[in-house]
KEMI-783272 format. One line per field, with one value per residue: chain; residue in one letter; x, y, z of N, C-alpha, C in turn. Coordinates in steps of 0.001 Angstrom, whole numbers. Layout:
REM KEMI-783272
kette (A, ...)
rest (a, ...)
n_east (X, ...)
n_north (Y, ...)
n_up (Z, ...)
ca_east (X, ...)
ca_north (Y, ...)
ca_up (Z, ...)
c_east (X, ...)
c_north (Y, ...)
c_up (Z, ...)
//
This chain:
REM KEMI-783272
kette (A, A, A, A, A, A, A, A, A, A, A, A, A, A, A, A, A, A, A, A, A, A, A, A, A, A, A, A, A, A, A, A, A, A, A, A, A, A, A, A, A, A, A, A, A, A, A, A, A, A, A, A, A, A, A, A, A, A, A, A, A, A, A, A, A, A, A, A, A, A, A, A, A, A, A, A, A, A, A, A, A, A, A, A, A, A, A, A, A, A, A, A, A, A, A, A, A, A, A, A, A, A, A, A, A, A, A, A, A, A, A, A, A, A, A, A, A, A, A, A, A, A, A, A, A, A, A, A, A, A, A, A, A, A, A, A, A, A, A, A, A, A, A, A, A, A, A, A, A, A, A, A, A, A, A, A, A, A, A, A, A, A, A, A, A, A, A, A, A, A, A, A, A, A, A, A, A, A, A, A, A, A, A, A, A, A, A, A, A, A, A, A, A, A, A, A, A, A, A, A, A, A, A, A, A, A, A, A, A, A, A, A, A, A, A, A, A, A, A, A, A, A, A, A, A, A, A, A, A, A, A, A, A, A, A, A, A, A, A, A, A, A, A, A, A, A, A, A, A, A, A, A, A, A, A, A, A, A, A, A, A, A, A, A, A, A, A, A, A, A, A, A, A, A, A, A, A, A, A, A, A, A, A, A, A, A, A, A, A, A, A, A, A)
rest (x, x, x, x, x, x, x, x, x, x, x, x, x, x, x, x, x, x, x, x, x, x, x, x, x, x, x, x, x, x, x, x, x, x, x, x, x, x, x, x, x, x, x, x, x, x, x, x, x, x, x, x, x, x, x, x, x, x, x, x, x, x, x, x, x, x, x, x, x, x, x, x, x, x, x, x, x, x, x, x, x, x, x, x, x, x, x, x, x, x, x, x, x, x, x, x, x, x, x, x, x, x, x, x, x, x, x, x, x, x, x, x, x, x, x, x, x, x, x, x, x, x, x, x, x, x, x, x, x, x, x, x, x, x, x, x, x, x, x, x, x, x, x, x, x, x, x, x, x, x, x, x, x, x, x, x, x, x, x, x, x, x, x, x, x, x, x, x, x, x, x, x, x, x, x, x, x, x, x, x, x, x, x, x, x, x, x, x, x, x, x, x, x, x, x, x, x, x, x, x, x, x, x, x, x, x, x, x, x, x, x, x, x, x, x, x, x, x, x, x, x, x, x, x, x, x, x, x, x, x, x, x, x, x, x, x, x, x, x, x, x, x, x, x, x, x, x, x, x, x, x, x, x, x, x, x, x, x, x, x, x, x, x, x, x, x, x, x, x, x, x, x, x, x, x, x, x, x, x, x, x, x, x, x, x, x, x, x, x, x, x, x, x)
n_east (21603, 18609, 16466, 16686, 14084, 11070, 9026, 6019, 3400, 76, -439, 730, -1506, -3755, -4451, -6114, -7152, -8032, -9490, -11272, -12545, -13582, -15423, -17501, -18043, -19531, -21705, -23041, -24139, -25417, -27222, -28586, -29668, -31616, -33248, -33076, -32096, -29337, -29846, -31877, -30593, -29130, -29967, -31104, -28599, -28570, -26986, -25893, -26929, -24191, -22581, -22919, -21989, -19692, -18897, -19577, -17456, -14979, -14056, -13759, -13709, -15874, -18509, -19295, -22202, -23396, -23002, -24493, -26974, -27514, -27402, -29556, -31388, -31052, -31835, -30248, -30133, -28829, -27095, -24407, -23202, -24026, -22307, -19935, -19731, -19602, -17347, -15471, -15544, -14450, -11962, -11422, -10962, -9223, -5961, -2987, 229, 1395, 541, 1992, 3422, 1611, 1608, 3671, 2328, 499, -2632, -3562, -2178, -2274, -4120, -2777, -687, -1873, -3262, -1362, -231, -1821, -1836, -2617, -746, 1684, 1613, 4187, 4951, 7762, 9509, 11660, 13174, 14206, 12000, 9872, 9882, 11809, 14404, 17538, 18864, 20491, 20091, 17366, 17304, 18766, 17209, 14886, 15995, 16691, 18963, 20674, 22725, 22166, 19534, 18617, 17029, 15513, 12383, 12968, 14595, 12076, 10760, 12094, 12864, 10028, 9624, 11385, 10096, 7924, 8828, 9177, 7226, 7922, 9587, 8478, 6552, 4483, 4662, 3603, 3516, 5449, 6022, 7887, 7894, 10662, 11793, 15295, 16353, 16504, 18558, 20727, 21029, 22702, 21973, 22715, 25838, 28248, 29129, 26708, 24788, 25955, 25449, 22733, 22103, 23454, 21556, 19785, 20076, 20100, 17446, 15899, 16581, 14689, 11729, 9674, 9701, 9989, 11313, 11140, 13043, 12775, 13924, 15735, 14869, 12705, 10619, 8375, 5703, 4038, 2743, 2003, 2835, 4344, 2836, 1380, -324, -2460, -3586, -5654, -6012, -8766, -11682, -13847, -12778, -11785, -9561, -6991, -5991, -2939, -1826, -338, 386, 1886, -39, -1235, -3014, -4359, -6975, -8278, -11171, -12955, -14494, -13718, -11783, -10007, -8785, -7374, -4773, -4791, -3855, -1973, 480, -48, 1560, 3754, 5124, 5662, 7403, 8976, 12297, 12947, 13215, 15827, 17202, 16905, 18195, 21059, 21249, 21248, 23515, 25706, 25647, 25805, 28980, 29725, 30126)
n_north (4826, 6462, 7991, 12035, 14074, 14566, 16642, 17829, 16946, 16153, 13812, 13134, 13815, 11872, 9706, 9005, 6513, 6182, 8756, 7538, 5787, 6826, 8505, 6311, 5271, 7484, 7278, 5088, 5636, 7828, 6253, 4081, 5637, 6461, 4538, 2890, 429, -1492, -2785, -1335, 1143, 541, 453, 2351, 3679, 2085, -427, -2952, -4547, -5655, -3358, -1340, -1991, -2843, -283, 1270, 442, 1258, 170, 439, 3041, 6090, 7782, 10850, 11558, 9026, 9373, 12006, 11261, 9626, 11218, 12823, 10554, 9877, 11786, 14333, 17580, 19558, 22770, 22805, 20934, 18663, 19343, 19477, 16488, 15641, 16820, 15476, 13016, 13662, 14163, 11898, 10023, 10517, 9618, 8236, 8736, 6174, 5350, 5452, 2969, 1485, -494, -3016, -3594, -6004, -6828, -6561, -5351, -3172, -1841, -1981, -198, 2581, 2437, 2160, 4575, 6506, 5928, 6034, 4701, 2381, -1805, -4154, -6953, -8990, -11949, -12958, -10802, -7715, -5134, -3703, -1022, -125, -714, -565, 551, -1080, -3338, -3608, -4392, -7253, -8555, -8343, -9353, -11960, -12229, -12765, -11323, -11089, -11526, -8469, -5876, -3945, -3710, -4962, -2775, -404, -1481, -1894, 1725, 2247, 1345, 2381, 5209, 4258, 4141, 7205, 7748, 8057, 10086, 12343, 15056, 15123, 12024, 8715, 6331, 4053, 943, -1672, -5469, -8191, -10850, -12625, -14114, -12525, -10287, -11832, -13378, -13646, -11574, -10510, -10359, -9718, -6436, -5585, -6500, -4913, -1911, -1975, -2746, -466, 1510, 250, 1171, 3973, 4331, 4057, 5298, 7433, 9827, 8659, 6257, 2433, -385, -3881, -6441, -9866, -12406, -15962, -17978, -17142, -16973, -17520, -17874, -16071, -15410, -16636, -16161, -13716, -10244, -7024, -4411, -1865, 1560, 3721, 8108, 8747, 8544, 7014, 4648, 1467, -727, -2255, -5025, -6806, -9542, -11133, -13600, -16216, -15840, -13575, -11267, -10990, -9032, -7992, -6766, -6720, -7067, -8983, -10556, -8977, -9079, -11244, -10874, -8139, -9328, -10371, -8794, -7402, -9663, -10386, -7822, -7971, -10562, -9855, -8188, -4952, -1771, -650, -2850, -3893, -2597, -2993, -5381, -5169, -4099, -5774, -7328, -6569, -5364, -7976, -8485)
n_up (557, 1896, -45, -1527, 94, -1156, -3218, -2355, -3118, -4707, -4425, -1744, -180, -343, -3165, -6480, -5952, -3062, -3039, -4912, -2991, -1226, -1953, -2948, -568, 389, -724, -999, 1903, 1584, -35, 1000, 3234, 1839, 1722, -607, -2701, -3161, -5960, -7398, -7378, -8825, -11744, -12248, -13089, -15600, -15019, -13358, -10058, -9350, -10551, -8847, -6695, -7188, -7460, -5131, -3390, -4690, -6357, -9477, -11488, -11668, -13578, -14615, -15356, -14132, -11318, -10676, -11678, -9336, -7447, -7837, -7582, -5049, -3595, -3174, -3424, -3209, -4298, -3711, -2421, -3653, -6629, -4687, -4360, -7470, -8310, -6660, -7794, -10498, -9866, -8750, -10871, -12476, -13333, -11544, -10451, -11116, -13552, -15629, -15772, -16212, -18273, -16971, -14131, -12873, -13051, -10436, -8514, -9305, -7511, -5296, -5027, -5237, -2701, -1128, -1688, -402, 2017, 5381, 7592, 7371, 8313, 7951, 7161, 6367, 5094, 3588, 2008, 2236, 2903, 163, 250, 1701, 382, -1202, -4646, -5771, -4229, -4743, -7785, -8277, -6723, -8431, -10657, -10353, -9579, -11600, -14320, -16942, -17396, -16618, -17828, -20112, -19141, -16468, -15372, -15794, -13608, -11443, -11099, -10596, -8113, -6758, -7059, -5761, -2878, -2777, -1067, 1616, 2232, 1241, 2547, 5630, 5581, 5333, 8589, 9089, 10001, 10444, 10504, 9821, 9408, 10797, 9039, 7010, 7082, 6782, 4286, 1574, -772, -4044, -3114, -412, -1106, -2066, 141, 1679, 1693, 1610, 4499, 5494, 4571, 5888, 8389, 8393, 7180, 9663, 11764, 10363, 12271, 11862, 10194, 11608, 12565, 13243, 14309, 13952, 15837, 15117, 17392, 18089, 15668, 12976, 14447, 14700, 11999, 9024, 6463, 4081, 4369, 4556, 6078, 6299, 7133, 7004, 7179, 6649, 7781, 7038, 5812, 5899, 7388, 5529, 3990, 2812, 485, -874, -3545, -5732, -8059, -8115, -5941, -2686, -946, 1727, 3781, 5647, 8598, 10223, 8747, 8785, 11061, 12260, 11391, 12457, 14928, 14515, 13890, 16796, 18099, 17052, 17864, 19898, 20030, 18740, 17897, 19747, 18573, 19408, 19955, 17504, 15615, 16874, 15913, 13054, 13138, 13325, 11947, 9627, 10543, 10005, 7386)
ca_east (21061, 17617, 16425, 15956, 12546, 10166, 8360, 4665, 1887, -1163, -866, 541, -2831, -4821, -4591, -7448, -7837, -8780, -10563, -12973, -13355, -14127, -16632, -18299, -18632, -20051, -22470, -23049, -24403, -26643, -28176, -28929, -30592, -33246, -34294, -32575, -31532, -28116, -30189, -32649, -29708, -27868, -30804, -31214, -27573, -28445, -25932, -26693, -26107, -22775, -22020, -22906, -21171, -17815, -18698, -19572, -16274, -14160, -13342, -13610, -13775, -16903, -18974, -20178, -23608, -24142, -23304, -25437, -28167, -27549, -27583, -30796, -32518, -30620, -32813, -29607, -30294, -28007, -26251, -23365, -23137, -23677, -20875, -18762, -19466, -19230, -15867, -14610, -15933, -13669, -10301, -11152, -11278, -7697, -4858, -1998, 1397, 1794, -446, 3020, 3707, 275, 1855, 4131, 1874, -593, -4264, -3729, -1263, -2195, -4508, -1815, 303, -3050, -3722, -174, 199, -2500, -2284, -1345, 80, 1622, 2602, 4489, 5902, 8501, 10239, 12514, 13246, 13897, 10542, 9938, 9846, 13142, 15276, 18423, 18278, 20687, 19250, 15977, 17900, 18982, 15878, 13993, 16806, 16792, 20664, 20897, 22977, 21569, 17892, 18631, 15848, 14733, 11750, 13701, 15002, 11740, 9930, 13183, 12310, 8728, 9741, 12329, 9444, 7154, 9735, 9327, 5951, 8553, 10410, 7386, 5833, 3260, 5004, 3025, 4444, 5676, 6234, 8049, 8840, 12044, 12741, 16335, 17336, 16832, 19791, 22293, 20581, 23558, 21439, 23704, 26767, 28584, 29095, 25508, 23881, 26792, 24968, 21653, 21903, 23627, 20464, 18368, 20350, 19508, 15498, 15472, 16673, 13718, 11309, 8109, 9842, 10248, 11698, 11709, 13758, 12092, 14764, 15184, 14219, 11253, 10083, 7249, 4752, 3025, 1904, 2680, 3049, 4448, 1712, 820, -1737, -2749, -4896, -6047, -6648, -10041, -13190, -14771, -12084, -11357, -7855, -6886, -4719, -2645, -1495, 633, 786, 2286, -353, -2030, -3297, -5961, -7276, -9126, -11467, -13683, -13409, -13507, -11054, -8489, -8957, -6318, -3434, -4216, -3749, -195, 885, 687, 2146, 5070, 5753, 6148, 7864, 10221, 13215, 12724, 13758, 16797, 18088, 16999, 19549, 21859, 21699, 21708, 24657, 26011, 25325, 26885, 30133, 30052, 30588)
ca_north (5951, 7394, 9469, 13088, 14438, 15001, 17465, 17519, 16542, 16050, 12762, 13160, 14385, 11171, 10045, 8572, 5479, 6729, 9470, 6682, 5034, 7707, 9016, 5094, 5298, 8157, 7061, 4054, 5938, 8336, 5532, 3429, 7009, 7015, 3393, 2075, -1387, -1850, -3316, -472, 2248, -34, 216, 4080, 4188, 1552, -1184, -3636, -4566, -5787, -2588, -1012, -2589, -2271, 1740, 1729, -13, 2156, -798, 936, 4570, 6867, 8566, 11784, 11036, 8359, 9993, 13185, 10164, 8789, 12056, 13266, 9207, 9764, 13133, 15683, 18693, 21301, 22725, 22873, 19210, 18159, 20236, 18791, 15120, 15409, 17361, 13825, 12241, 14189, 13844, 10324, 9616, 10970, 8756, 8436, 8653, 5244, 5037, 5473, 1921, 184, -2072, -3648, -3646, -6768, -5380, -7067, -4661, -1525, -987, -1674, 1160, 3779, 1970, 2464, 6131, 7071, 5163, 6987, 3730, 692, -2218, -4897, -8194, -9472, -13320, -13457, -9797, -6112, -5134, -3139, 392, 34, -1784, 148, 313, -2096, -4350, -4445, -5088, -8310, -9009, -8381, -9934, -12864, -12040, -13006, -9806, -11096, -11048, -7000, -5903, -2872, -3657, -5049, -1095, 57, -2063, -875, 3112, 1998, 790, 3835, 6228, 3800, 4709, 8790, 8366, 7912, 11267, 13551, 16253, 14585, 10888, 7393, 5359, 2584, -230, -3033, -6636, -8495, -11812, -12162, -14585, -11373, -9704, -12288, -13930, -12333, -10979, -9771, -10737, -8988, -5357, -4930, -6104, -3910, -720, -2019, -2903, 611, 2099, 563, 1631, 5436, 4516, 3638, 7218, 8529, 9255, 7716, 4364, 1974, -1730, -4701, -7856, -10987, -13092, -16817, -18640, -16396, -16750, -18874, -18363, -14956, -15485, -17897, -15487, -12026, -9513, -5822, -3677, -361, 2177, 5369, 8886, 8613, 7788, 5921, 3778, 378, -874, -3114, -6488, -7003, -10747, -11603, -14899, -16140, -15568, -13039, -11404, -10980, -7469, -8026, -4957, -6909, -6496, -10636, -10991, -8440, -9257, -12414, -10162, -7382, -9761, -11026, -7312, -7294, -10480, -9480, -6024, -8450, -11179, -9393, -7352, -3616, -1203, -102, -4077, -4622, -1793, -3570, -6777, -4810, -3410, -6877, -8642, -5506, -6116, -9850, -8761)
ca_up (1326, 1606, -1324, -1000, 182, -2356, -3115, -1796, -4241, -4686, -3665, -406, 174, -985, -4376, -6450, -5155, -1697, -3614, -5055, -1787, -434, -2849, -2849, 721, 717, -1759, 50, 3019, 1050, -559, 2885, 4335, 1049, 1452, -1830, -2903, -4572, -6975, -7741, -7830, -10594, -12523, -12525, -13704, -16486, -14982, -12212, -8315, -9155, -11171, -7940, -5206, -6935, -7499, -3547, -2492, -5237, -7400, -10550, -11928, -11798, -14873, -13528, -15471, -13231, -9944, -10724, -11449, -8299, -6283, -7848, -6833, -3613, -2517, -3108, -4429, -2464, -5460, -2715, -2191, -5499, -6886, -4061, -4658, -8670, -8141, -6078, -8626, -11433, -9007, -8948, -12135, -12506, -13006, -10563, -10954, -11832, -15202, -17016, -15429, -16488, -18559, -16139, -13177, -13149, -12683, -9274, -7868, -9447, -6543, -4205, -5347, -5227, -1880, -254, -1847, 188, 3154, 6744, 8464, 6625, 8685, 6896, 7789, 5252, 5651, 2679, 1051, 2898, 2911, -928, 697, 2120, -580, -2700, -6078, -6228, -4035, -5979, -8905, -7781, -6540, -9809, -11829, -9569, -9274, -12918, -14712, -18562, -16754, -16369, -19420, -20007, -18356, -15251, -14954, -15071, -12189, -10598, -11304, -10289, -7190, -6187, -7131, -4644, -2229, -2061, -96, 2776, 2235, 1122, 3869, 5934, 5274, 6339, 9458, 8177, 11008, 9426, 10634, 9389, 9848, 10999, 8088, 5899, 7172, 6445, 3239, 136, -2040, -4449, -2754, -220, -1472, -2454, 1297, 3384, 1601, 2218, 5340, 6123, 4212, 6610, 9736, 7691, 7464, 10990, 11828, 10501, 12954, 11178, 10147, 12841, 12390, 14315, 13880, 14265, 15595, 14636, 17959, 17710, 13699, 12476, 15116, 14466, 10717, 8305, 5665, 4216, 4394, 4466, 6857, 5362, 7743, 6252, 7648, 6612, 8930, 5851, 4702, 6387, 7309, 4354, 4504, 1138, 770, -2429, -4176, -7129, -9586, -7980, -4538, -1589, -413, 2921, 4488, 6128, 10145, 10801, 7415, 9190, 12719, 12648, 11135, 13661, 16025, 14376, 13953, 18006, 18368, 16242, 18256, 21000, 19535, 18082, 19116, 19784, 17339, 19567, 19979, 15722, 15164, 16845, 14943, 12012, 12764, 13435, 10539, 8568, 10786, 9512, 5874)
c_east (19609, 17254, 15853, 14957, 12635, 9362, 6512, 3904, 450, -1858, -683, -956, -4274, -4780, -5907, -7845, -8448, -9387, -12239, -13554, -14055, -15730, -17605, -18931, -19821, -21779, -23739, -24129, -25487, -28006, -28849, -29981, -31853, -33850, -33779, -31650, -30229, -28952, -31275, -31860, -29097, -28797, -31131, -29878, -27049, -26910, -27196, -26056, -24853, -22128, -21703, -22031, -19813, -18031, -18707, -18160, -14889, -13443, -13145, -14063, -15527, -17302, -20089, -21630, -24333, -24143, -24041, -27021, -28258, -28118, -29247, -31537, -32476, -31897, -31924, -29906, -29724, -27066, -24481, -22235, -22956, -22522, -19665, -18505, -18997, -17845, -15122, -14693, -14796, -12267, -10529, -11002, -9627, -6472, -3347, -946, 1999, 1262, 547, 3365, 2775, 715, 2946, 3303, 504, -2187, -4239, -3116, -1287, -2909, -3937, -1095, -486, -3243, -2576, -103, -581, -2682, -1726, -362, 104, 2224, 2785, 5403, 6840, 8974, 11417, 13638, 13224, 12556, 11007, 10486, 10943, 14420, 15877, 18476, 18972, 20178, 18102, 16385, 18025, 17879, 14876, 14564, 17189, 18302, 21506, 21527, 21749, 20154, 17911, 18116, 15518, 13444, 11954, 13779, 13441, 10746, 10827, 13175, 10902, 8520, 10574, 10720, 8229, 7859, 9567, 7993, 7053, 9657, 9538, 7156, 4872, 3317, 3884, 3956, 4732, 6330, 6471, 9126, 10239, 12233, 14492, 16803, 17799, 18221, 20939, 21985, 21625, 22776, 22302, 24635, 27064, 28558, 27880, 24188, 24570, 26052, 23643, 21432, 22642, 22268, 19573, 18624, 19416, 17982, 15340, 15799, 15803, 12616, 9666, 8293, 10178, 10597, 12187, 12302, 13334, 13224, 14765, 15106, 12887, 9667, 8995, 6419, 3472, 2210, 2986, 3289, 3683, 2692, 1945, -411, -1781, -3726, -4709, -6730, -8351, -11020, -13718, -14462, -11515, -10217, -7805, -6302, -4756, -1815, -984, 1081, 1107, 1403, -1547, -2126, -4390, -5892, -8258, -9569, -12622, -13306, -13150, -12579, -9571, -8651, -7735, -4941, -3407, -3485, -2093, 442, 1345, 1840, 3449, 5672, 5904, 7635, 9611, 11507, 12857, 13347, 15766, 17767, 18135, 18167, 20898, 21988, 21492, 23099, 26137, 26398, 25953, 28291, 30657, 30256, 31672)
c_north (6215, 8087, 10845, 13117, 15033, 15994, 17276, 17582, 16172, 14620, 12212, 13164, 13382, 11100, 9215, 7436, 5592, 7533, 8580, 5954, 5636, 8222, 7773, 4774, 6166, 8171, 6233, 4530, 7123, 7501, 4732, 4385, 7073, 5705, 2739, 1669, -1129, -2009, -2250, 629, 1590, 712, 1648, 4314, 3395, 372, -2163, -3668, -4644, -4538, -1521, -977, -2406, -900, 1783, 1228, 590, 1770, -10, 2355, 4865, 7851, 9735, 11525, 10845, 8515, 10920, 12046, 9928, 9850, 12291, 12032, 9677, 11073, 14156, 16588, 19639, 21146, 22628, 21572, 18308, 18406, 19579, 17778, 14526, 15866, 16157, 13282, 12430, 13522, 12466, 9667, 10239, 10100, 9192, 8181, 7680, 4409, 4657, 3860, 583, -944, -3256, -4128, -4930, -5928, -5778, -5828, -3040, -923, -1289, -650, 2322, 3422, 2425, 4146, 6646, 7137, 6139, 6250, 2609, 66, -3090, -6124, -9018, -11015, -13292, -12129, -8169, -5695, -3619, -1543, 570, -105, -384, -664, -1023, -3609, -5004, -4503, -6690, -9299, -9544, -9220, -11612, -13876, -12696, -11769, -9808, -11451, -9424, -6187, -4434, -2887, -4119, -3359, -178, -105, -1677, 231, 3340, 2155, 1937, 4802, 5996, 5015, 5869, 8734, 8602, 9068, 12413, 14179, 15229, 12448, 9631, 7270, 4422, 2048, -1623, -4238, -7257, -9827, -11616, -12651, -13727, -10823, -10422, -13317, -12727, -12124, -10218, -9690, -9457, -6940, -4832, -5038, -5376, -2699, -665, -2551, -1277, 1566, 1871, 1282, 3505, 5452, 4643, 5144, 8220, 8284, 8397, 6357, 3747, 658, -2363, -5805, -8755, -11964, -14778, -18082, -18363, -16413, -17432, -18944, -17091, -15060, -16272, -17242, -14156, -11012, -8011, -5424, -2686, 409, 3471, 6463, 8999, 8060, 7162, 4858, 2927, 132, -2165, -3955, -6665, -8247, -10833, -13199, -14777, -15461, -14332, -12393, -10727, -9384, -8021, -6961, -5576, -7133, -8281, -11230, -10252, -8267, -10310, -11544, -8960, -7809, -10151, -9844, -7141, -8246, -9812, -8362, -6855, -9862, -10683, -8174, -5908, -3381, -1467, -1700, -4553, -3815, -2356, -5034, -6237, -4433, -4595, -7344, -7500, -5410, -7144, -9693, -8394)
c_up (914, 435, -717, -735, -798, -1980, -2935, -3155, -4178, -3874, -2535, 37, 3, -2404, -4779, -6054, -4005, -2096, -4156, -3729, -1423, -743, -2860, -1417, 1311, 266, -1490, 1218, 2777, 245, 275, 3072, 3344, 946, 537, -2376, -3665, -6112, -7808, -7890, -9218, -11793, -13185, -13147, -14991, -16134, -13898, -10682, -8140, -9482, -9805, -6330, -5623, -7163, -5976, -2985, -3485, -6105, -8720, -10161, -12119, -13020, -13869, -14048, -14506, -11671, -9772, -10740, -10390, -7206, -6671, -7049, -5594, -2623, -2486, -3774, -4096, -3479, -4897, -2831, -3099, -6211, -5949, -4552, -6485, -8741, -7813, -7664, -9727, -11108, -9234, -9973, -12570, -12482, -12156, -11678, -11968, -12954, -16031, -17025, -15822, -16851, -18657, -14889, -13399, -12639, -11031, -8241, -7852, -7858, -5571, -4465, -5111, -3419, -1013, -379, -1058, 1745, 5081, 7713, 7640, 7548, 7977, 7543, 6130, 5836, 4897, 2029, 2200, 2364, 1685, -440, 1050, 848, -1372, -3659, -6470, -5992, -5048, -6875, -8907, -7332, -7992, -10413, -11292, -9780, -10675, -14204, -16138, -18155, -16781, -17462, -18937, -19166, -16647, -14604, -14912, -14237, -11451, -10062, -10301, -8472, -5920, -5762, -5725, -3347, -1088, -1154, 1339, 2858, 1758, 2576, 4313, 5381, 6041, 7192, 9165, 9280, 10191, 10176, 9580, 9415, 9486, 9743, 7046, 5884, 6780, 5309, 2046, -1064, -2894, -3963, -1280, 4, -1404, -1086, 2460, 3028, 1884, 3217, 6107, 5574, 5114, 7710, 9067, 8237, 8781, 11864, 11884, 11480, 12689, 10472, 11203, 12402, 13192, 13631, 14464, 14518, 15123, 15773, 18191, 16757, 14392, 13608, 14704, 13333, 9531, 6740, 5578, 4211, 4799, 4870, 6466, 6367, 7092, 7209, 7808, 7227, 7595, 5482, 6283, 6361, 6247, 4365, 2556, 1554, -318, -2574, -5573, -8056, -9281, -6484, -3820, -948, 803, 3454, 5343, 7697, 10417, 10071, 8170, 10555, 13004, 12617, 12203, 14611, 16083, 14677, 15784, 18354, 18139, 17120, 19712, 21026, 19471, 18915, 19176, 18644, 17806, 19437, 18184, 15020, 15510, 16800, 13459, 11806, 13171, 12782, 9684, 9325, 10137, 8338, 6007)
//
């Protein structure tokens, strides 16, 4: 089942990762309006162009120092404004929920977790695995433990925890949409035998209930034409912030924000919503394939 709704937080509201974008963008666009170079702002904040370009795109954390530096180069002086943008600056600099998790989380992923918590629309194409956001606990057990019980480690339980807590963005006030492909083989792949995909496959019939998740089933004369991969689209409330493409490989994975970098996957995303079966026909091959156990 579902987990209760959560209680609203701070990070419903944007947490710091979209806080630094935000603040880099903004930064970004005051520095453009006075004439000056990546390379001539680094320099005022005692770093260089590169130090720059990941502060403008929100890669790393902000030293108010060097944003009060920046505003004075920039031409701000409304004590108003200033005060606003060093305030971002503070929030951003704030660790999220999942700090307690650091050292499980590869540095690759952390900013997927800051990136999703924030996000107002995820869509998600899975091939192999109920797409993370969905998945009971036991499921992702099985998953993690790669259905191995004496794999089940303390740290197994808490990428598990990790993964639940992911979860509550989808039961908070003011929830993302989450639009999520399927391939069909998912549904009848035993993860954990029996027992453990009749409850997650009645969990998803649940998600699908709500009205801000939506899931299609990719059937399998259908598959393998839209995208060759799993993947993740991310769009954000925010007029500043670019829609994001998250790609996962073994040893690592790809963030795309560039519009010619996430122009192919928009394009799968439609495909897919055509491709695939409606919600109302994916419900009933969910509820199919949970017959068949």
């Amino acid at each position: 089942m579902p987990p209760q709704p959560a209680r609203e937080t701070e990070s419903a509201q944007g947490g710091p990762t979209v806080r630094r974008m935000v603040l880099g963008a903004q930064l970004r666009r005051l520095r453009e309006a006075a004439g000056i170079t990546r390379a001539q702002a680094g320099y005022a904040i005692r770093g260089s162009e590169s130090k720059m370009s990941r502060l403008e795109l929100g890669r790393v954390g902000f030293k108010k120092r060097d944003v009060a530096d920046l505003l004075t180069m920039y031409g701000v002086h409304d004590e108003r404004e200033r005060a606003q943008l060093l305030a971002m600056a503070e929030e951003a600099n704030k660790p999220g929920w999942w700090y307690r998790y650091n050292d499980l989380l590869p540095s690759w992923f952390t900013d997927y977790v800051g990136l999703e918590e924030s996000a107002s629309r995820i869509q998600t194409l899975e091939l192999q695995f109920v797409p993370g956001l969905l998945q009971t606990e036991e499921y992702a057990r099985e998953v993690a433990s790669h259905g191995r019980k004496e794999w089940v480690t303390e740290e197994v339980e808490r990428r598990i925890a990790l993964r639940m807590q992911r979860q509550r963005i989808l039961t908070r006030p003011n929830p993302p949409k989450l639009w999520a492909f399927l391939d069909e083989s998912v549904l009848h792949r035993p993860i954990g035998g029996p027992a453990v995909m009749k409850r997650q496959l009645e969990a998803l019939l649940e998600w699908t209930r709500m009205p801000h998740v939506t899931l299609q089933v990719l059937p399998y004369e259908r598959g393998g034409h839209a995208a060759e991969g799993a993947f993740a689209l991310l769009r954000f409330a925010e007029a500043e912030l670019p829609d994001v493409v998250y790609i996962e490989h073994l040893n690592g994975a790809l963030y795309l924000d560039k519009p010619e970098e996430r122009e192919p996957y928009s394009r799968a995303i439609d495909r897919l919503a055509v491709d695939s079966e409606t919600p109302a026909q994916s419900r009933a091959m969910i509820e199919k394939a949970l017959a068949a156990l």
